[in-house]
mmCIF file of the protein (N, C-alpha, C, O) and its ligand, coordinates in Angstrom:
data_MODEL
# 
_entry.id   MODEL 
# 
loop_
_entity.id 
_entity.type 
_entity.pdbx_number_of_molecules 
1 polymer     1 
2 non-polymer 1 
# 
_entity_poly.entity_id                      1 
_entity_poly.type                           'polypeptide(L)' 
_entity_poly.nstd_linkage                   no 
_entity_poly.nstd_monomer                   no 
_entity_poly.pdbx_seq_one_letter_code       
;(UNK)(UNK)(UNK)(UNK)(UNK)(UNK)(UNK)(UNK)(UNK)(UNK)(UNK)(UNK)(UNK)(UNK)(UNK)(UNK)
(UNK)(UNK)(UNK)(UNK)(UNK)(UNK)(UNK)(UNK)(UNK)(UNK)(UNK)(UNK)(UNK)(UNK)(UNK)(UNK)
(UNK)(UNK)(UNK)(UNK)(UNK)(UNK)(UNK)(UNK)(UNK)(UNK)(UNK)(UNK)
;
_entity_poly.pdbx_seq_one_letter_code_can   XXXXXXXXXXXXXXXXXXXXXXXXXXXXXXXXXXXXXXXXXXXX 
_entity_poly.pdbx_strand_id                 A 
# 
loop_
_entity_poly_seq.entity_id 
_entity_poly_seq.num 
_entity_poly_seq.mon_id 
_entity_poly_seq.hetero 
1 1  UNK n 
1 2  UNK n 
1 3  UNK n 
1 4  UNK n 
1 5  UNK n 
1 6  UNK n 
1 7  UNK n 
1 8  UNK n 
1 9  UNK n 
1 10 UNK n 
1 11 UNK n 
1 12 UNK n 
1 13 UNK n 
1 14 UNK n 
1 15 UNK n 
1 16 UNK n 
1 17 UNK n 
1 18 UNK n 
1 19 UNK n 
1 20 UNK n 
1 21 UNK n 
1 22 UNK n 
1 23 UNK n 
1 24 UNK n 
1 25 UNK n 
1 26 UNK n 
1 27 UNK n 
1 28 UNK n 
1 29 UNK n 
1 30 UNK n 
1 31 UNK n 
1 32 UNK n 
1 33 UNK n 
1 34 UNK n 
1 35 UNK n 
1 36 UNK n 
1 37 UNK n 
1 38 UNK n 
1 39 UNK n 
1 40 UNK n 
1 41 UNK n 
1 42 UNK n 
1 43 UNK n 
1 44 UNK n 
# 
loop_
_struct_asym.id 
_struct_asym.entity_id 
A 1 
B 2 
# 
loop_
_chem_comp.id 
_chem_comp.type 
_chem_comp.mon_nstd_flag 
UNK 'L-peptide linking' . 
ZN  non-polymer         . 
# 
_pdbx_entity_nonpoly.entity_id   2 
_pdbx_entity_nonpoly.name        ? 
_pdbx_entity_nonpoly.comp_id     ZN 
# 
_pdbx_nonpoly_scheme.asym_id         B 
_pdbx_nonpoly_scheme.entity_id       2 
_pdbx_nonpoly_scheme.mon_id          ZN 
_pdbx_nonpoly_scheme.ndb_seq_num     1 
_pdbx_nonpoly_scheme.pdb_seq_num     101 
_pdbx_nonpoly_scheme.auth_seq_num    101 
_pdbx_nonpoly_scheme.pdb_mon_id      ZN 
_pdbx_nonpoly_scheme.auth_mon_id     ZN 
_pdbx_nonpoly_scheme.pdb_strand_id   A 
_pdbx_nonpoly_scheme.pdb_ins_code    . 
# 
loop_
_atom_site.group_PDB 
_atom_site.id 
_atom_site.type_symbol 
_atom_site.label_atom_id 
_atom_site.label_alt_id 
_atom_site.label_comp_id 
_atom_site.label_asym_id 
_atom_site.label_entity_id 
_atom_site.label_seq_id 
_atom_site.pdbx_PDB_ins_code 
_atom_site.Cartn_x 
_atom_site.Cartn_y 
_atom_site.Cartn_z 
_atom_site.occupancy 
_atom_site.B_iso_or_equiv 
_atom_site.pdbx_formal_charge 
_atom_site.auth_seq_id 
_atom_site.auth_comp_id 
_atom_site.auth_asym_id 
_atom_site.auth_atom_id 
_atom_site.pdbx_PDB_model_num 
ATOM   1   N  N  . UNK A 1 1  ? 5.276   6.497   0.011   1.00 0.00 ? 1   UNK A N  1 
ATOM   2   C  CA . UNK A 1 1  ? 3.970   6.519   -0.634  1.00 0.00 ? 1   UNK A CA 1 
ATOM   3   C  C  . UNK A 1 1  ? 2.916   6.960   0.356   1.00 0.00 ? 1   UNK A C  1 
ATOM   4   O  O  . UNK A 1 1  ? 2.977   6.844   1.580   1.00 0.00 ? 1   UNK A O  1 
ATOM   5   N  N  . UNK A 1 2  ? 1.970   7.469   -0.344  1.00 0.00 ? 2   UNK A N  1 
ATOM   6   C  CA . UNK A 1 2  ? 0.463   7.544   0.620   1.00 0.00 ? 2   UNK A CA 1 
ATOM   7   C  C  . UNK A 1 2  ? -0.725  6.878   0.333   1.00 0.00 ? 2   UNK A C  1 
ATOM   8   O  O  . UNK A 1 2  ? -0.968  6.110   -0.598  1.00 0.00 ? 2   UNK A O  1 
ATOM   9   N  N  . UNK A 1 3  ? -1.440  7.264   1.245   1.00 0.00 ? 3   UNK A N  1 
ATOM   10  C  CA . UNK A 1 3  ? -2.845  6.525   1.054   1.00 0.00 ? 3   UNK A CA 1 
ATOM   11  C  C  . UNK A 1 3  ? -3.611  7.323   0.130   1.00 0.00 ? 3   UNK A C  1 
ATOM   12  O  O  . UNK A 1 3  ? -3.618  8.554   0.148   1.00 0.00 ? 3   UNK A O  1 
ATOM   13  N  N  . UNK A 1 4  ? -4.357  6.489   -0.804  1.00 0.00 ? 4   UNK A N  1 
ATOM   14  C  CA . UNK A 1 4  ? -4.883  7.047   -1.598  1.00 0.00 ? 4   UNK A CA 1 
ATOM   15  C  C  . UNK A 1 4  ? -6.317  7.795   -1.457  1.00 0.00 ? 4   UNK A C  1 
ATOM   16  O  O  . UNK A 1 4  ? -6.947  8.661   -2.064  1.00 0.00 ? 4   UNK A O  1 
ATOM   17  N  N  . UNK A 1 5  ? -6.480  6.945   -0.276  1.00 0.00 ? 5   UNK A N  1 
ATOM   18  C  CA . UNK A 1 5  ? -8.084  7.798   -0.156  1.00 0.00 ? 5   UNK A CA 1 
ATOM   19  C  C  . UNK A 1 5  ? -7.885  8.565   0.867   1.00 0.00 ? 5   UNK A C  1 
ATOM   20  O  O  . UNK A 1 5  ? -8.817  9.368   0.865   1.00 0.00 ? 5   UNK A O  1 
ATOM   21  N  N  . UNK A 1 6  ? -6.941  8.847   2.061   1.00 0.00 ? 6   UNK A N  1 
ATOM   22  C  CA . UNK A 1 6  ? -7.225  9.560   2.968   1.00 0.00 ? 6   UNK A CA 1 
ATOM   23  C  C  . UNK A 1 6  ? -5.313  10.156  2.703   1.00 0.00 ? 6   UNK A C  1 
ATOM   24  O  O  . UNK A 1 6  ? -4.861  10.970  3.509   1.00 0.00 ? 6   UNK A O  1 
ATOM   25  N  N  . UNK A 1 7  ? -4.896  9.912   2.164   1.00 0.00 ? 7   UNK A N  1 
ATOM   26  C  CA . UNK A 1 7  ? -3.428  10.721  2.429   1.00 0.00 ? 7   UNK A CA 1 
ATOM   27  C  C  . UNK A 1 7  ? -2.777  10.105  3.408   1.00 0.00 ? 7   UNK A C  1 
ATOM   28  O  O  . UNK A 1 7  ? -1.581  10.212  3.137   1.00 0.00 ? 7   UNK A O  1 
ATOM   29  N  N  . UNK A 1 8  ? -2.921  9.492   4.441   1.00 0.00 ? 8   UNK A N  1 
ATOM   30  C  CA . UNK A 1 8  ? -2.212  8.615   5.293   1.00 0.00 ? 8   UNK A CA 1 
ATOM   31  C  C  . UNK A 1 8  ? -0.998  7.831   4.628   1.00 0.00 ? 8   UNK A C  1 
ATOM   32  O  O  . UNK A 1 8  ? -0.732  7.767   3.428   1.00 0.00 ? 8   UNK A O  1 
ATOM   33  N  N  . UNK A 1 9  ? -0.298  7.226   5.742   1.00 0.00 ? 9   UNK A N  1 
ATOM   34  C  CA . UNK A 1 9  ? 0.543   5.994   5.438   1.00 0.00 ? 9   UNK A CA 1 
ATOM   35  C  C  . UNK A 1 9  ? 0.607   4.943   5.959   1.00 0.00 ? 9   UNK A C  1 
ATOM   36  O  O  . UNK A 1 9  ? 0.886   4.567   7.097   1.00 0.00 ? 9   UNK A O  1 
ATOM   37  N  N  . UNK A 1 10 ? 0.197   4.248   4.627   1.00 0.00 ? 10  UNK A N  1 
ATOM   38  C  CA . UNK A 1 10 ? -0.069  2.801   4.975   1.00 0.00 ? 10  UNK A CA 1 
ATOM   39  C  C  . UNK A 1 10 ? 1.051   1.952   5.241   1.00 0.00 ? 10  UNK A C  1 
ATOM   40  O  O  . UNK A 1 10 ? 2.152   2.114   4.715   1.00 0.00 ? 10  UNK A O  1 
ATOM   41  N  N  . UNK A 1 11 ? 0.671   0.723   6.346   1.00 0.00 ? 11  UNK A N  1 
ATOM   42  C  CA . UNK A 1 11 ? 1.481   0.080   6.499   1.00 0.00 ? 11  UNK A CA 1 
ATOM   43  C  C  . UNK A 1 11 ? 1.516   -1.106  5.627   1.00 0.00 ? 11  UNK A C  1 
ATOM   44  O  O  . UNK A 1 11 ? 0.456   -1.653  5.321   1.00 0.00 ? 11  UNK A O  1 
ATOM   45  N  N  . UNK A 1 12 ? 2.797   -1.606  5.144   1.00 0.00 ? 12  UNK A N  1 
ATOM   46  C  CA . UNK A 1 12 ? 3.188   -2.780  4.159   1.00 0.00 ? 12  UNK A CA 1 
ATOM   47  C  C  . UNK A 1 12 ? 2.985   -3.694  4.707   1.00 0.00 ? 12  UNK A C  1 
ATOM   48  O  O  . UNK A 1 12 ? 3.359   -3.566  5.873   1.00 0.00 ? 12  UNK A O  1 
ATOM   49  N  N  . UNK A 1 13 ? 2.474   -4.837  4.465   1.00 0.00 ? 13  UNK A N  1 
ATOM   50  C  CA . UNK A 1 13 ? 2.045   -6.142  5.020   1.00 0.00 ? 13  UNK A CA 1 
ATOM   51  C  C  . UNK A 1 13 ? 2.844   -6.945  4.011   1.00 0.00 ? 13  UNK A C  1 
ATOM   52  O  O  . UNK A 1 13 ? 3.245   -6.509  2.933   1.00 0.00 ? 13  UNK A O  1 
ATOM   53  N  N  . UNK A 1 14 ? 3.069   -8.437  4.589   1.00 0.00 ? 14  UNK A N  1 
ATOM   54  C  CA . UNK A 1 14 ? 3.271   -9.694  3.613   1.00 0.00 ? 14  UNK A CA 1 
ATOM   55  C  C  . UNK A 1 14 ? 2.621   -10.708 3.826   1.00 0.00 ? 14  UNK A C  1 
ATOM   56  O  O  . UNK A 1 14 ? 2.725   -11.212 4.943   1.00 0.00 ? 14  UNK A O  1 
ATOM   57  N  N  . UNK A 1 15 ? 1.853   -11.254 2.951   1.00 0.00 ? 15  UNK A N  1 
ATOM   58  C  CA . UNK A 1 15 ? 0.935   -12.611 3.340   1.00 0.00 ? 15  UNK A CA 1 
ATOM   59  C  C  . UNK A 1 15 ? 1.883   -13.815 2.248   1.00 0.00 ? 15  UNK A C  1 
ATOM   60  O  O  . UNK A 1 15 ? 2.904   -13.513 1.629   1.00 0.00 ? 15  UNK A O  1 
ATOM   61  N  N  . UNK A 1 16 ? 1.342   -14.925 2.245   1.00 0.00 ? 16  UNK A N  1 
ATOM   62  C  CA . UNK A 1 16 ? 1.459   -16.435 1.448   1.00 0.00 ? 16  UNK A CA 1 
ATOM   63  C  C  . UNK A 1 16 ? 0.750   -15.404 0.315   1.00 0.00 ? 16  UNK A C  1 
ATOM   64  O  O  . UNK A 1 16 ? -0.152  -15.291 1.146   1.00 0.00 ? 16  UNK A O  1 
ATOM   65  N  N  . UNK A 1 17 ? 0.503   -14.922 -0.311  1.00 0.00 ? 17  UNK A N  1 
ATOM   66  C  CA . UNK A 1 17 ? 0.148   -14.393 -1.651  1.00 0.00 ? 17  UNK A CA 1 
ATOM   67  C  C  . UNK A 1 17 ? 0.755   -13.211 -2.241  1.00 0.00 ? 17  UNK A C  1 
ATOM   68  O  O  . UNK A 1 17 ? 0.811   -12.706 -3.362  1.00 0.00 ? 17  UNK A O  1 
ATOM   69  N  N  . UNK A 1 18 ? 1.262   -12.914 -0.881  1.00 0.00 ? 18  UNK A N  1 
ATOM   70  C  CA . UNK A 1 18 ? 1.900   -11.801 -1.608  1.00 0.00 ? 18  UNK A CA 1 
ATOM   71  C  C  . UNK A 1 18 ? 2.164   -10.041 -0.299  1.00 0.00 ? 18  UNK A C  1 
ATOM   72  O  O  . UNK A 1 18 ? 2.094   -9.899  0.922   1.00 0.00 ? 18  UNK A O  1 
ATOM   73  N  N  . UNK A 1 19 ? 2.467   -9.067  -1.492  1.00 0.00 ? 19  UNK A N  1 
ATOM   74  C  CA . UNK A 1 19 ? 2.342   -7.900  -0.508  1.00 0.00 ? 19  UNK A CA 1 
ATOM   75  C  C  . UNK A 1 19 ? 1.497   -7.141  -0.822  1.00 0.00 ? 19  UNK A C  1 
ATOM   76  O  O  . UNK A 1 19 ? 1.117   -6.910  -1.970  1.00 0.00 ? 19  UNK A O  1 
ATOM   77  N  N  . UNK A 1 20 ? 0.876   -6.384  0.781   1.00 0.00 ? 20  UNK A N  1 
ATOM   78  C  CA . UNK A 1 20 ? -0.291  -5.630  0.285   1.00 0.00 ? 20  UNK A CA 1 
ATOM   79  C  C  . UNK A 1 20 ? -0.196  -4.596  1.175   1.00 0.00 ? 20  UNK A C  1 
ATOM   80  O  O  . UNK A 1 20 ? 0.535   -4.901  2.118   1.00 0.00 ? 20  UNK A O  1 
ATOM   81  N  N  . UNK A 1 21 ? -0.704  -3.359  1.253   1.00 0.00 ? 21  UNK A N  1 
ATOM   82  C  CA . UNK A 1 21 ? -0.796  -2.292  2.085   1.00 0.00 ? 21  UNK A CA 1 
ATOM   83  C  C  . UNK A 1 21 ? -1.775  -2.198  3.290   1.00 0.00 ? 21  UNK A C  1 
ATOM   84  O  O  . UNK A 1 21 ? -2.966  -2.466  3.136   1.00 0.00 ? 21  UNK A O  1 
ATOM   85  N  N  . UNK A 1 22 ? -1.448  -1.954  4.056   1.00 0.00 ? 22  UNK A N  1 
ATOM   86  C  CA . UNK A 1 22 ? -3.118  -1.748  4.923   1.00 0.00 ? 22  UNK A CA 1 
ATOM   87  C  C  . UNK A 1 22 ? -3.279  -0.263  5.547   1.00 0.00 ? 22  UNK A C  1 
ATOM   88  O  O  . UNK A 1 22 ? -2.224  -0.027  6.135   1.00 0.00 ? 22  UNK A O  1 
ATOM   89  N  N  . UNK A 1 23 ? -4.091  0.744   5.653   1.00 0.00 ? 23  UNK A N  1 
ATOM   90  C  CA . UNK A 1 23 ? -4.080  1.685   6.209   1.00 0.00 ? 23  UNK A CA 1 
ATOM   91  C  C  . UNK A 1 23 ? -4.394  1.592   7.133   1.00 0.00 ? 23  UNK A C  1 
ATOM   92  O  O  . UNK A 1 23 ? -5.318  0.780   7.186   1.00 0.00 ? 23  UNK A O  1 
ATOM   93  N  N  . UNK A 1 24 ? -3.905  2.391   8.937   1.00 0.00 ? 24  UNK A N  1 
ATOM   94  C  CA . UNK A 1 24 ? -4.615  2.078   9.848   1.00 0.00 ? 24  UNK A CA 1 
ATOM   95  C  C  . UNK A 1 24 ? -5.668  3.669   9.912   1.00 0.00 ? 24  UNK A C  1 
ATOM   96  O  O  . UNK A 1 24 ? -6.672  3.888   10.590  1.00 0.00 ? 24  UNK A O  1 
ATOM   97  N  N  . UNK A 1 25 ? -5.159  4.302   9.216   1.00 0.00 ? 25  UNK A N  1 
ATOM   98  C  CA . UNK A 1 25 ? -5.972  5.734   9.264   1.00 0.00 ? 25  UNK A CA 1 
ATOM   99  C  C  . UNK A 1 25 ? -7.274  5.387   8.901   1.00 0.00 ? 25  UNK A C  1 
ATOM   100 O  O  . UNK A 1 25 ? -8.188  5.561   9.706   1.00 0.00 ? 25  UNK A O  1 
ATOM   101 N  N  . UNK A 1 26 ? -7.582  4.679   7.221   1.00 0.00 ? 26  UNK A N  1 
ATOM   102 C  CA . UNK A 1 26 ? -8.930  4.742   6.899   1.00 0.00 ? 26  UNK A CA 1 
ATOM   103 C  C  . UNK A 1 26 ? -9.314  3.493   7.008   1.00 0.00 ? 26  UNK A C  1 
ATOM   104 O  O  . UNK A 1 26 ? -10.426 3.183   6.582   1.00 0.00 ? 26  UNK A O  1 
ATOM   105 N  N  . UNK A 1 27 ? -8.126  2.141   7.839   1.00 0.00 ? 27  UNK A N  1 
ATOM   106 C  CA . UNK A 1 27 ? -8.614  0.949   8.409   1.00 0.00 ? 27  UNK A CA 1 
ATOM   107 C  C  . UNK A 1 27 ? -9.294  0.164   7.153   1.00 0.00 ? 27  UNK A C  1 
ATOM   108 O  O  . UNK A 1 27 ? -10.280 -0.573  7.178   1.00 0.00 ? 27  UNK A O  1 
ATOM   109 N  N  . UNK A 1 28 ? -8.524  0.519   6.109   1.00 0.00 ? 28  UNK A N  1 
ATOM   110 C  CA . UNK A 1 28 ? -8.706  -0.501  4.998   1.00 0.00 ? 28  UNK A CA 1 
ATOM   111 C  C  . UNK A 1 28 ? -7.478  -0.860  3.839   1.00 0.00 ? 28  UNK A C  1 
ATOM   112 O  O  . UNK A 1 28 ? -6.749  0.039   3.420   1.00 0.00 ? 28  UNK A O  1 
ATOM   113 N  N  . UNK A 1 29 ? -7.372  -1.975  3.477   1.00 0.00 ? 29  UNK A N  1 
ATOM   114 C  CA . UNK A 1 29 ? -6.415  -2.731  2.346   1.00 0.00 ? 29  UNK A CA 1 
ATOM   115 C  C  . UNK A 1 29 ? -6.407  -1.881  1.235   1.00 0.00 ? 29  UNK A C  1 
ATOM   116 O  O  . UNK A 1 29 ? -7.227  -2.051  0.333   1.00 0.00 ? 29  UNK A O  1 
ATOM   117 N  N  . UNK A 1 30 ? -5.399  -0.797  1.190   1.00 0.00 ? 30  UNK A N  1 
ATOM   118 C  CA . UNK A 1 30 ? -5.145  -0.364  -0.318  1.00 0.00 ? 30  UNK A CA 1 
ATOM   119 C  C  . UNK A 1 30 ? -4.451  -1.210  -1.185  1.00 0.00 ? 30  UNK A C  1 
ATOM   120 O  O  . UNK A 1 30 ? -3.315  -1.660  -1.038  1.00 0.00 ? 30  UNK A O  1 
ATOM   121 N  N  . UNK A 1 31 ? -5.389  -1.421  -2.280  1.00 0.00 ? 31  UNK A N  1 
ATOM   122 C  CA . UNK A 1 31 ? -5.223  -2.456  -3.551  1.00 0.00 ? 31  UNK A CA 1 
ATOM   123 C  C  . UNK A 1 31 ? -4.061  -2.392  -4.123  1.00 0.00 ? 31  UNK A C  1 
ATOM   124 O  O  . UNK A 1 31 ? -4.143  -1.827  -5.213  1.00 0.00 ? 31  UNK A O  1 
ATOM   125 N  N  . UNK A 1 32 ? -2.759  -2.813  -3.786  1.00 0.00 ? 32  UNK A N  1 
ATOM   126 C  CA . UNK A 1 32 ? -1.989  -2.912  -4.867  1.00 0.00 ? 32  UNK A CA 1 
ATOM   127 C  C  . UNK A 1 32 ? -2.043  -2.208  -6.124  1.00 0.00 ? 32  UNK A C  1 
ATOM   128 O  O  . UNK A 1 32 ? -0.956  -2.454  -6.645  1.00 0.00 ? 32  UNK A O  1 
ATOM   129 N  N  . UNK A 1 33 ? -2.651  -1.531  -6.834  1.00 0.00 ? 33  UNK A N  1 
ATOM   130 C  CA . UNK A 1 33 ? -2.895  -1.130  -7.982  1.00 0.00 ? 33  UNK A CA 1 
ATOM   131 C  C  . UNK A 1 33 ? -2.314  0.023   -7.470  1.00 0.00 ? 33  UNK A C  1 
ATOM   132 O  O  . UNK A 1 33 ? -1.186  0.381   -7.810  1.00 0.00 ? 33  UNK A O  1 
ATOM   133 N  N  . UNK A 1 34 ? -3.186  0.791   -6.468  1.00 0.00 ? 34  UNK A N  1 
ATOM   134 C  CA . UNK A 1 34 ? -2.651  1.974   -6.090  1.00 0.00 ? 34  UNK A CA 1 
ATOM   135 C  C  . UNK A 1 34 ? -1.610  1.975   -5.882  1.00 0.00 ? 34  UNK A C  1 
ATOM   136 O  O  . UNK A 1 34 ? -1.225  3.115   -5.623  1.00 0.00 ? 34  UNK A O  1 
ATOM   137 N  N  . UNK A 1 35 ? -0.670  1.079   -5.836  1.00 0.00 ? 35  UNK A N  1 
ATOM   138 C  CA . UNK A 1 35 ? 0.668   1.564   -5.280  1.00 0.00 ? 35  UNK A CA 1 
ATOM   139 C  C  . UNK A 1 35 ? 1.754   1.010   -5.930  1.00 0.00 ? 35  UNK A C  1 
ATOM   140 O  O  . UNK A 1 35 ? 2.917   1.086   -5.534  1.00 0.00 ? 35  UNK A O  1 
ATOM   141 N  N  . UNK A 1 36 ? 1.335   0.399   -7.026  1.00 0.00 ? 36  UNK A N  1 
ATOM   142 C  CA . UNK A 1 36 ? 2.517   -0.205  -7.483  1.00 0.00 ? 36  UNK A CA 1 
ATOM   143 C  C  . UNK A 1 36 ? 3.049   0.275   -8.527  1.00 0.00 ? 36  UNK A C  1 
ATOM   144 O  O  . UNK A 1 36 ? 3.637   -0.484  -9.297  1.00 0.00 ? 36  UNK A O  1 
ATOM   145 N  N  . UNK A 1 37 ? 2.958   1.635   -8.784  1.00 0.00 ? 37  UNK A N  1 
ATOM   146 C  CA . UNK A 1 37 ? 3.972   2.496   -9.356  1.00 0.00 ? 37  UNK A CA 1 
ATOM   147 C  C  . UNK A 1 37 ? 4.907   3.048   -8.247  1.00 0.00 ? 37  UNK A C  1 
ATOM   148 O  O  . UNK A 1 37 ? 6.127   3.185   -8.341  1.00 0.00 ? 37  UNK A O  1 
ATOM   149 N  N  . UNK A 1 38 ? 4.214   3.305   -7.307  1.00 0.00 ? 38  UNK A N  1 
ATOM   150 C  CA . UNK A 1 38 ? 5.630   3.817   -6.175  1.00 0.00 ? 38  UNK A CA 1 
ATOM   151 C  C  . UNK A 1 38 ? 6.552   2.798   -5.982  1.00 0.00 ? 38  UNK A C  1 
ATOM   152 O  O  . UNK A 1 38 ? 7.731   3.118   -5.836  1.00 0.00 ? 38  UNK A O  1 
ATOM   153 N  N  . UNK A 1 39 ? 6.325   1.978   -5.964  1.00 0.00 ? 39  UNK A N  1 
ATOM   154 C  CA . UNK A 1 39 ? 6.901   0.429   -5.412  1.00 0.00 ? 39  UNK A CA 1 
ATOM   155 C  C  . UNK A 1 39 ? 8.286   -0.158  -6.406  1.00 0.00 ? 39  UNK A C  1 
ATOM   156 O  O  . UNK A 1 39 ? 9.422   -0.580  -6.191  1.00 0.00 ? 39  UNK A O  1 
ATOM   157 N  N  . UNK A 1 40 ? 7.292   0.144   -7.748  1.00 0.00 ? 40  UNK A N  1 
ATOM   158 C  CA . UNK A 1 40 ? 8.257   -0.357  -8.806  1.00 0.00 ? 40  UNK A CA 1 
ATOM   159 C  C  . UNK A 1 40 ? 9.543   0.670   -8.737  1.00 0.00 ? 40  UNK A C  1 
ATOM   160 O  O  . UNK A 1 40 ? 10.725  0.330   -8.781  1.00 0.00 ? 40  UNK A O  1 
ATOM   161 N  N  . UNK A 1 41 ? 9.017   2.029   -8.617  1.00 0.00 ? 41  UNK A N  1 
ATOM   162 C  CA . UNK A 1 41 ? 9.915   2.983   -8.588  1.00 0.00 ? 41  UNK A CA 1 
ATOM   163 C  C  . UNK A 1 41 ? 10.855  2.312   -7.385  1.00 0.00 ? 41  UNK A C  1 
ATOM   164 O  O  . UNK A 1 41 ? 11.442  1.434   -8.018  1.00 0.00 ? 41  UNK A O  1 
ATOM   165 N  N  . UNK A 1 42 ? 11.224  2.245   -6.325  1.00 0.00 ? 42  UNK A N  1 
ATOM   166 C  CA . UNK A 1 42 ? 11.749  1.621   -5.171  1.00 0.00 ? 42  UNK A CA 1 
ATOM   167 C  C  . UNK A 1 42 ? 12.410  0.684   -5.734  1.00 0.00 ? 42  UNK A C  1 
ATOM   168 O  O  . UNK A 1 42 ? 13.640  0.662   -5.693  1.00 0.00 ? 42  UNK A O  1 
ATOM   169 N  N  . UNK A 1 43 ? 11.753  -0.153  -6.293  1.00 0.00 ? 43  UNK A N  1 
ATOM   170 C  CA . UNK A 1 43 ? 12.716  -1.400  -6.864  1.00 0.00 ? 43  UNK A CA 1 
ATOM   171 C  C  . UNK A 1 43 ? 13.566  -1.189  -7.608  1.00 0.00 ? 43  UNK A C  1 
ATOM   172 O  O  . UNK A 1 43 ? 14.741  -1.456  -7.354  1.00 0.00 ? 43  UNK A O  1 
ATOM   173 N  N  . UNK A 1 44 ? 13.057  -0.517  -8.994  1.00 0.00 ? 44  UNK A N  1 
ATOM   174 C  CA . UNK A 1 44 ? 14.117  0.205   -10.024 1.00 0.00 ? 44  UNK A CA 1 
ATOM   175 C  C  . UNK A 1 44 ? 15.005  0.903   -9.600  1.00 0.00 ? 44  UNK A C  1 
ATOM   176 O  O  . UNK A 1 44 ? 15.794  1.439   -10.379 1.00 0.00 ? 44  UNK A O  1 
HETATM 177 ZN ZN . ZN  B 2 .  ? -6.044  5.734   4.340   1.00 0.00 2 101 ZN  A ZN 1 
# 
């Protein structure tokens, strides 16, 4: 997958809530939303 606002690749994080992306390119938390069609795809 990429980053949605800058094309980068974000790195996957895991917290107590859950998983989330972080970019270090544009140094911000891409929302889950963005990515969880790639993701599901991966799983499926
Ligand atoms: Zn980015």
């Amino acid at each position: 997958m990429s980053c949605p606002f800058c094309g980068g690749q974000p790195l996957r994080h895991i917290r107590a809530k859950g998983l989330y992306w972080y970019c270090l390119n544009c140094r911000q938390i891409v929302p889950k939303e963005f990515v969880e069609e790639e993701t599901s795809k991966i799983v499926n």
